[in-house]
C-alpha positions, 0 to 999 in steps of 0.5 A, spaced: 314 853 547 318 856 542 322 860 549 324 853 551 326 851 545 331 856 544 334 855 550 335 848 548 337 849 542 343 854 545 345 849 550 347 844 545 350 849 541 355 850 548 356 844 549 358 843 541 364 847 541 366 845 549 372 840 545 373 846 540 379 850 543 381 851 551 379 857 554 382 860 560 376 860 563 377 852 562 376 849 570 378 856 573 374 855 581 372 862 580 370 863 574 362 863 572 362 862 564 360 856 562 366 852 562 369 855 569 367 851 575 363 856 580 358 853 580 362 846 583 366 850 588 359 853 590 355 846 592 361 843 596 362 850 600 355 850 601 355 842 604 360 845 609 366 843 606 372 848 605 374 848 598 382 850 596 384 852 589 392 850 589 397 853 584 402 847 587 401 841 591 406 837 597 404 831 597 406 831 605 401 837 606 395 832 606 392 829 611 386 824 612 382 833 613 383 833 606 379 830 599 385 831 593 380 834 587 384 832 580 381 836 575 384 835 567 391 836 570 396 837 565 402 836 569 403 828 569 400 825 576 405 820 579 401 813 579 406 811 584 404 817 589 398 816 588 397 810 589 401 811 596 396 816 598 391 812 598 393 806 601 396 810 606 389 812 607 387 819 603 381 820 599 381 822 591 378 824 586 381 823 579 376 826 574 380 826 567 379 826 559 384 828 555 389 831 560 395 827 563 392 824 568 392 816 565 397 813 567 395 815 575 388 812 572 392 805 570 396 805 577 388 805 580 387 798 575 383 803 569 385 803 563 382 810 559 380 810 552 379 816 548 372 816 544 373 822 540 372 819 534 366 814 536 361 813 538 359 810 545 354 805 546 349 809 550 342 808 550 340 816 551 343 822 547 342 829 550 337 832 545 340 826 540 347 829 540 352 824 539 357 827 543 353 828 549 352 821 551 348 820 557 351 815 562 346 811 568 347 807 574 350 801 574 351 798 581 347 800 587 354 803 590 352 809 594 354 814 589 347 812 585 343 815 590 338 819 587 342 819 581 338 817 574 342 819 569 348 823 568 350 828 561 356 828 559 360 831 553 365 829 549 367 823 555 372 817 554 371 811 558 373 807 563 375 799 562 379 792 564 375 795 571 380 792 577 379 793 585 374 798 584 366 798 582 363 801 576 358 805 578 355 810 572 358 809 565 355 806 558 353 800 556 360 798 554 364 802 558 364 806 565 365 813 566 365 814 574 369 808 578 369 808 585 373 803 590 377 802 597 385 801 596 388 800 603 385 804 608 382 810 603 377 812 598 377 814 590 373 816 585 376 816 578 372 820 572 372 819 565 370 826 563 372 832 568 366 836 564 361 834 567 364 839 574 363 846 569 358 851 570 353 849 564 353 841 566 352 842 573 345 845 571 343 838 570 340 835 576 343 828 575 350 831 576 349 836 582 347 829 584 353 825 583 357 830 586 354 831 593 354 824 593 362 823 592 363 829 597 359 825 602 362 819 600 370 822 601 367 825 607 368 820 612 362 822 616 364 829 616 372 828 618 374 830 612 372 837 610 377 841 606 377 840 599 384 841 596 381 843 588 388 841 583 386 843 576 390 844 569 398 845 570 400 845 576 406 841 579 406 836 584 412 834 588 414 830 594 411 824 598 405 822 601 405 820 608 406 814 610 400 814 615 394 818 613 388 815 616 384 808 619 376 809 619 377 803 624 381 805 629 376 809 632 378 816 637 384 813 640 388 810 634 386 817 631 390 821 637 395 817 637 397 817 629 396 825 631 401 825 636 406 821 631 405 826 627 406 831 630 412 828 633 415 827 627 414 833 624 418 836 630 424 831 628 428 837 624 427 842 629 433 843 632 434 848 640 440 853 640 445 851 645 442 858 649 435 854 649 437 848 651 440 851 658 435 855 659 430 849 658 435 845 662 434 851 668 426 851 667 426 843 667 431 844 674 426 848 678 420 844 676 423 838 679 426 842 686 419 844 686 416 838 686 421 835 691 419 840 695 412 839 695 414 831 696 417 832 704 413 833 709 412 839 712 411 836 720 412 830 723 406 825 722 403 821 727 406 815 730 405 809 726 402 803 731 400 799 726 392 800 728 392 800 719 394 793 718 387 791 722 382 790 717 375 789 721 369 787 716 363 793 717 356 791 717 352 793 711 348 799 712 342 795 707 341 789 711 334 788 713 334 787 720 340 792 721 335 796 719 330 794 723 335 793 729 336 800 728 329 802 728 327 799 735 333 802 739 331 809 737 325 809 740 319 814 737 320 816 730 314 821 728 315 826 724 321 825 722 320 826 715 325 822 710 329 818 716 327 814 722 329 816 729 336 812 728 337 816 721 334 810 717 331 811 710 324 810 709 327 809 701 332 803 704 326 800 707 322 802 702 327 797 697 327 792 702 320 791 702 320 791 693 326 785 695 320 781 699 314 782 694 320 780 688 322 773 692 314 772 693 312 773 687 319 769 684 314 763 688 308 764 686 310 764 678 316 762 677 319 767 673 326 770 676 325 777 678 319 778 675 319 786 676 325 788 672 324 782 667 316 783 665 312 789 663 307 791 667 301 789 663 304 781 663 306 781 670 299 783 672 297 778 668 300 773 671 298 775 676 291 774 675 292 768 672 295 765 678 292 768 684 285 772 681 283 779 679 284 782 687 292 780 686 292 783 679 289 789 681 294 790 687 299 788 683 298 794 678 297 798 684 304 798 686 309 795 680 310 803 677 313 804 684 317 798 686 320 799 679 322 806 680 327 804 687 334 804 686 337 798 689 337 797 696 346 798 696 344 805 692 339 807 697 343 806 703 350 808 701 352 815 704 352 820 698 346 817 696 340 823 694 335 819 694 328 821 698 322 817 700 317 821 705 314 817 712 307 818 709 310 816 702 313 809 705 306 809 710 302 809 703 307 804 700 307 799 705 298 798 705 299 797 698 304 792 698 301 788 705 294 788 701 299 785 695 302 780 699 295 778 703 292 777 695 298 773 694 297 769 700 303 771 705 300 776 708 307 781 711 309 782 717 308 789 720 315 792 720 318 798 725 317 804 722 310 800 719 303 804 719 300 800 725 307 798 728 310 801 734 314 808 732 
């Protein structure tokens, strides 16, 4: 117990002094003191992303790949590009206290407000520090998730919260605000301390920052977080086109394409490239013209292709069965009948015939593909008995699994039936039909039929 309260007791004498003076080690992504933020570049690089400290920032450089992740800038943030990133689609995270990041803050419709020498309503203190407020969920926004409390340490606060959604703060005040603006993403942060070393050991923090990657993530399209901390200029202009979550693969391609035309804009080809481009260009079409002539003189044209004559379809019944009674014996001829029929194409034309009988006898159209098994055999029973119930469960698993009759005849169709397979297929079926009271009539190729 006294271990315990030892270190509890040197936590809070950290986070005392973390206001006191900036160190160098003051947000430094690879740095593992207290107040560096190893620990935060750790956590995203261990979720997949690829986290990039920059000592600059083009704002053209972004693009809908990216999550741009202010900490504590001490370069004014231009409220106005900002605001263009977003709109254009991009993803942001503005986490600032002190720094000069208030005037991006009240482009986003916050107002931040210094609270060094107030204290916050809060219902929690961290080890009852009045500097150590801790901050709860306030909406059930998905950054919450799995979030019960927040420790922050010498925060200020959000207020006059306009286009976005209060989603941890205090009971007068937010800390995290989080919103869509266009087609992109923010979350606004009034105290960057709580992505150091030594916050970053309380559970409800590590939580908050998972959830605010995941949610900038996009679905994982997002993956490199560009991490922009302390003095560190930023010039340019954002994209006019970032990103649209809507408009699905095609529209994303087609941005790419746009852009990367029109990063081709300024570039310009020597007079020596544009005649050798030209000359490449020349011979691909002397090639293609090549290819185009005929090689030999084709045959005499007669007009026999204008003579249009309807073929009979290869599924009719009784084409099929033509077919059969010309070819005479059909013994052993495995899965086809002595004219090359199908047993698995007269296979489908007897699951026609029980499907047009049992569409009589219930009512119900197309009853195999609209009803399960166990209630089509109840129908049955109740219609015609347990004998038809017991046929009809016989047979339903395999005039279900048939193609259609279109399927099983056309040329390039790989489906199989053996004669013994059809032989079985057609008693059962005939048993069906006898207990449904239309007995079927014997068909060529039929166990008893001439064949």
């Amino acid at each position: 117990m006294t271990r315990v309260v030892a270190i509890a007791l040197a936590l809070v004498g950290v986070l005392a002094t973390a206001r006191v003076a900036r160190a160098d080690d003051d947000y430094d992504p690879k740095s593992p003191a207290w107040n560096g933020m190893v620990r935060t570049v750790a956590l995203a690089e261990g979720m997949g992303f690829e986290v990039d400290p920059v000592a600059s920032l083009e704002w053209s450089d972004l693009s809908d790949n990216d999550i741009l992740f202010l900490v504590y800038p001490l370069q004014r943030v231009d409220p106005n590009r900002l605001s263009a990133f977003v709109q254009a689609g991009g993803n942001v995270v503005l986490a600032d206290d002190f720094g000069d990041g208030k005037d991006a803050m009240a482009g986003l419709g916050l107002l931040r407000a210094d609270v060094s020498t107030s204290t916050p309503r809060a219902s929690e203190f961290y080890a009852n520090q009045t500097w150590a407020p801790i901050a709860t969920p306030r909406s059930d926004h998905y950054l919450t998730t799995d979030v019960d409390k927040v420790v922050t340490n010498h925060p200020s606060t959000l207020s006059h919260v306009e286009g976005g959604t209060v989603v941890v703060g205090f009971d007068d005040a937010a800390v995290v605000v989080a919103g869509e603006r266009g087609t992109g993403r923010f979350v606004a942060i009034s105290d960057p301390s709580i992505f150091i070393n030594r916050m970053q050991e309380f559970r409800g923090n590590v939580q908050l920052l998972t959830n605010i990657l995941r949610w900038l993530s996009r679905d994982g399209r997002a993956r490199r977080v560009v991490l922009l901390t302390g003095d560190v200029a930023m010039y340019g202009e954002p994209r006019p086109y970032i990103d649209d979550p809507h408009a699905g693969e095609l529209g994303r391609a087609i941005a790419d394409v746009n852009r990367w035309l029109t990063d081709r804009h300024q570039w310009l080809l020597t007079p020596t490239a544009m005649k050798v481009l030209a000359a490449i260009l020349a011979l691909v079409l002397l090639g293609l013209a090549g290819l185009a002539l005929p090689v030999r003189r084709g045959p005499r044209i007669d007009g026999a292709w204008l003579r249009f004559g309807r073929p009979q379809r290869r599924d009719e019944p009784h084409a099929l069965v033509a077919a059969i009674d010309r070819s005479g014996p059909s013994r052993g001829r495995g899965n086809r009948g002595a004219a090359g029929v199908s047993y698995l194409v007269l296979a489908c034309v007897l699951r026609d015939q029980v499907q047009s009988l049992l569409e009589d006898v219930l009512g119900k159209p197309e009853p195999i593909y609209t009803k399960p098994e166990v209630e089509l055999v109840n129908l049955v029973a109740t219609a015609k008995g347990a004998l038809a119930a017991a046929a009809m469960a016989k047979v339903y698993r395999r005039l279900r699994a048939l193609p259609s009759r279109s399927q099983a005849a056309a040329p390039w169709s790989a489906g199989v039936m053996a004669r013994r397979d059809f032989d079985t297929l057609y008693a059962d079926v005939a048993e069906l039909c006898r207990t449904l009271g239309s007995p079927l009539t014997e068909a060529p190729g039929a166990p008893g039929a001439a064949s």
